[in-house]
N, C-alpha and C positions, 0 to 999 in steps of 0.2 A: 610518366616515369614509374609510376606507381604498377603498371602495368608490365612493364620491360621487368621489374623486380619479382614479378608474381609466376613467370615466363622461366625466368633463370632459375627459380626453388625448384618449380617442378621440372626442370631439365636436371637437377642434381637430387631428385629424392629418391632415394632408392628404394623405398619403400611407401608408394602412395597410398593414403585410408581418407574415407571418409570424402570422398570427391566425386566418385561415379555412382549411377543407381543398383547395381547388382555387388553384390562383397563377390571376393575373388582371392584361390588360394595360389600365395606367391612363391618362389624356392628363396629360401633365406639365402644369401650372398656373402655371408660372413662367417668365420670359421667359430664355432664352438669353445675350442680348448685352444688359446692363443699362444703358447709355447711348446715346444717341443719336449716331451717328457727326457728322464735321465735321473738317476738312482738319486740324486740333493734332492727332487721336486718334493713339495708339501706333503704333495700325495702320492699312493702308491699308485703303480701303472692301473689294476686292477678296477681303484678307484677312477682314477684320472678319464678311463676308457669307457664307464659308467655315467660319468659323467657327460662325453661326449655323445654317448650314443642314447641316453633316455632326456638328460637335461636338466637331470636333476642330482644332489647326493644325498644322505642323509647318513648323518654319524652320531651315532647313538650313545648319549652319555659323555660329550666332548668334554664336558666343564665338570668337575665336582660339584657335589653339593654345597660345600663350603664353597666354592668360587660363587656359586651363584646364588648363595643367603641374600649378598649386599644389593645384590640387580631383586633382589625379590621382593625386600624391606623397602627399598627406592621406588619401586611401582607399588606398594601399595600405599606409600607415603601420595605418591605426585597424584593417584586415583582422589584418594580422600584431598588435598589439596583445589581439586583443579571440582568436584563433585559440584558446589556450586559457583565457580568462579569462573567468567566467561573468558576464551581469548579467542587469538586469532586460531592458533596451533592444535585447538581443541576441539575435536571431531568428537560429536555426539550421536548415539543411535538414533535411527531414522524410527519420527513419532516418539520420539521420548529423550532424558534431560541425561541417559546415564551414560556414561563417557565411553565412545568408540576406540578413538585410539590419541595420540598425545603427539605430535610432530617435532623436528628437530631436538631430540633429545641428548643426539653427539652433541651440539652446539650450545643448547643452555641448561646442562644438568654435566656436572663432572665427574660423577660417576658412569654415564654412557657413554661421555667421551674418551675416558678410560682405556673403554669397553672398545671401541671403535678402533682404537689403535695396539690394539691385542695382537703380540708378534704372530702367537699360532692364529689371527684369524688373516690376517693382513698377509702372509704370507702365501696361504690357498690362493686367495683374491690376486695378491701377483703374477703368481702360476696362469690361472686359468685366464687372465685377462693379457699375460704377456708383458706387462707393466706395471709400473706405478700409479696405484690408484686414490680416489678421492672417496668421499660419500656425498653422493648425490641426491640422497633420503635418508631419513630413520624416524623413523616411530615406535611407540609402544603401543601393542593392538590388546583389547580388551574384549574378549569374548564373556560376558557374566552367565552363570547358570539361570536355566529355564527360560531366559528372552535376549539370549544375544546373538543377533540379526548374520545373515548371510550375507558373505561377498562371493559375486554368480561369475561364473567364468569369463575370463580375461587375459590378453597376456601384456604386462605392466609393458613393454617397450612400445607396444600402440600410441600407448597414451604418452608415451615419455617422446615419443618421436612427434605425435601431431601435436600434442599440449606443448613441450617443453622445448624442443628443436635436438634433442639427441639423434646425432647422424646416421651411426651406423651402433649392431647390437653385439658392442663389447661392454655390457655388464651384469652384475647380478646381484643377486638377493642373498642377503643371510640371517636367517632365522631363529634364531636364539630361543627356544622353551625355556621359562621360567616357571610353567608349571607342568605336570603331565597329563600329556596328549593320548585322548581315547578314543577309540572310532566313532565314543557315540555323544563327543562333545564339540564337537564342529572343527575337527582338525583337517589343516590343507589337504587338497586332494590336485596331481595334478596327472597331466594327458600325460606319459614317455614317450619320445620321438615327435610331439607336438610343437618343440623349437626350430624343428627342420621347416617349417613353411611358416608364411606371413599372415595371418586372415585382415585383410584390407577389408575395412567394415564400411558400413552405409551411414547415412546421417550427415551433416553437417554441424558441425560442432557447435552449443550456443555461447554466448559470452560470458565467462565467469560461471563456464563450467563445471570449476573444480567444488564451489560449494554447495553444487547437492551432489558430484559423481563421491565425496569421497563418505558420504552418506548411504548413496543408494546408485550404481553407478546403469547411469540407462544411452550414453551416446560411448563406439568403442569397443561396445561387446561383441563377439562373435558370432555369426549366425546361426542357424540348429543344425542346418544341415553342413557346415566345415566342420561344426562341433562332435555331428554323428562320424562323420568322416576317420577323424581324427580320435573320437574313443574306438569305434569300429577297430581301427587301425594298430593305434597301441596299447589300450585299455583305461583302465584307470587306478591310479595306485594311490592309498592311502600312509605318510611315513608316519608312523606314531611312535611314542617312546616317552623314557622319561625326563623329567623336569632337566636342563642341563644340556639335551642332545639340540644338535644344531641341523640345518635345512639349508641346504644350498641351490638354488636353483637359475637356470639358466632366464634372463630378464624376458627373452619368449615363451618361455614355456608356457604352455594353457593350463591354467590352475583356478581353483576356486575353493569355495568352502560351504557348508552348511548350517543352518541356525544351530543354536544348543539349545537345546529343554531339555537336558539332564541339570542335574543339581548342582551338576562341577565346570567351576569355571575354566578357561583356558584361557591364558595370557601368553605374549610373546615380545623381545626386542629384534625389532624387524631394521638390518641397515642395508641399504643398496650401495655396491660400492662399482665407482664406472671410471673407466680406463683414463689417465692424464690425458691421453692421444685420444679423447673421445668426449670433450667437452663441449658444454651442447650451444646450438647455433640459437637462431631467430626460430619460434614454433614453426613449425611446417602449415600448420594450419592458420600462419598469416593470420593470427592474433596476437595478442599481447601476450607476453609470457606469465603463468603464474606465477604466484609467490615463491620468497627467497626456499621460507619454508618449507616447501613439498617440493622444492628443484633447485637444487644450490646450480649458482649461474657464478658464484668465486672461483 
């Protein structure tokens, strides 16, 4: 039985990784921009068309200063809070005790759930996803000056498709600056035109994976050479700005980031938000699913 069930996934996975020994670049199957633009949309066509065709946005200076004092006093509160006190939700830098990022913070902090239900951000998220959405993640990411570690390229619906059982890739990422982003503090970087294909990666995924990838992430990444491919192709773009501006990107896009050893920190509230009509199945990768935490399954 067990067998006939294993049989059925991969006749419905659109997106197979991590199964065969060569990585393999796939054509994404899924539309981009899930609605039809028209002068109400969130966004302007302009944007909208930016959107679909690199994968990403970035709108610089979304929030005031004043909007975003209380998200700024909140993460430095829940840093110093969480500094030595251990959880589940609490992701520490790889070789060291100082806090990486803070998970579920829509859900048990009321001031980011606030945040999460923000008519101007909710209503992008509706646009571009065609629907009514959920969040499917949030974190607060903490990059500290002089030693806060790299996250190496990646495109989050890999993982959210084999770890978590997300079917097809209507979702995305929203980025929130809470402080300002420099080129030379380790701010996202990602491929344009990189959402247009799948990199189905090697490896076999191990069990309870998520507690070292979300540390140091080594099963799921991309290979060097789809990687070269794909900078070759679109290049590599840097969005920087200040504290406030928000980052939107498409849940394939290839993106990563670089350590910081400058002296200035760079923080961000990070929420994914994924389509009602796109709520995630059994992992692909026929394991158990992770936590609620890193993949709401409500």
């Amino acid at each position: 039985m067990k067998m006939d069930q294993t049989v059925v996934k991969t006749k419905e996975d659109a997106y197979p990784s991590r199964i065969a020994e060569q990585p393999e670049l796939l054509e994404r199957k899924d539309p981009v921009v899930h609605s039809e633009w028209s002068p109400g949309a969130a966004l302007t066509k302009e944007q909208s068309d930016f959107y679909d065709k690199n994968g990403y946005l970035f709108l610089e200076e979304f929030f005031s200063q004043e909007e975003i004092e209380a998200w700024r006093n909140e993460l430095e509160r829940l840093q110093g809070a969480y500094r030595d006190q251990e959880a589940a939700h609490v992701i520490r830098e790889p070789g060291g005790k100082e806090v990486r990022s803070i998970f579920a913070v829509h859900e048990n902090n009321d001031i980011f759930k606030q945040l999460a239900a923000h008519p101007k951000l909710v209503a992008m998220m509706e646009y571009l996803l065609g629907s009514e959405t959920y969040i499917h993640q949030s974190r607060i990411n903490f990059k500290p000056g002089f030693n806060g570690k790299e996250f190496y390229w990646h495109s989050d619906f890999e993982t959210w498709h084999v770890e978590d059982g997300m079917p097809r890739m209507r979702a995305l990422s929203c980025s929130i600056a809470l402080s300002d982003n420099h080129p030379f503090n380790g701010p996202l970087m990602v491929i344009p035109g990189s959402h247009k294909k799948f990199v189905a990666c090697v490896g076999q995924t191990p069990e309870n994976h998520f507690k070292d990838s979300l540390r140091k992430q080594e099963y799921g990444v991309p290979d060097h050479d789809s990687l070269t491919k794909m900078a070759e192709e679109g290049g590599i773009d840097t969005p920087v700005g200040k504290a406030g501006s928000v980052l939107l990107f498409d849940c394939n896009v290839m993106h990563g980031s670089n350590s910081n050893i400058s002296p200035y920190p760079r923080s961000n509230v990070f929420m994914v938000f994924n389509s009602v009509e796109n709520k995630l199945q059994e992992p692909f990768s026929g394991q158990k699913p992770r936590p609620d935490y890193i993949a709401s399954r409500d």
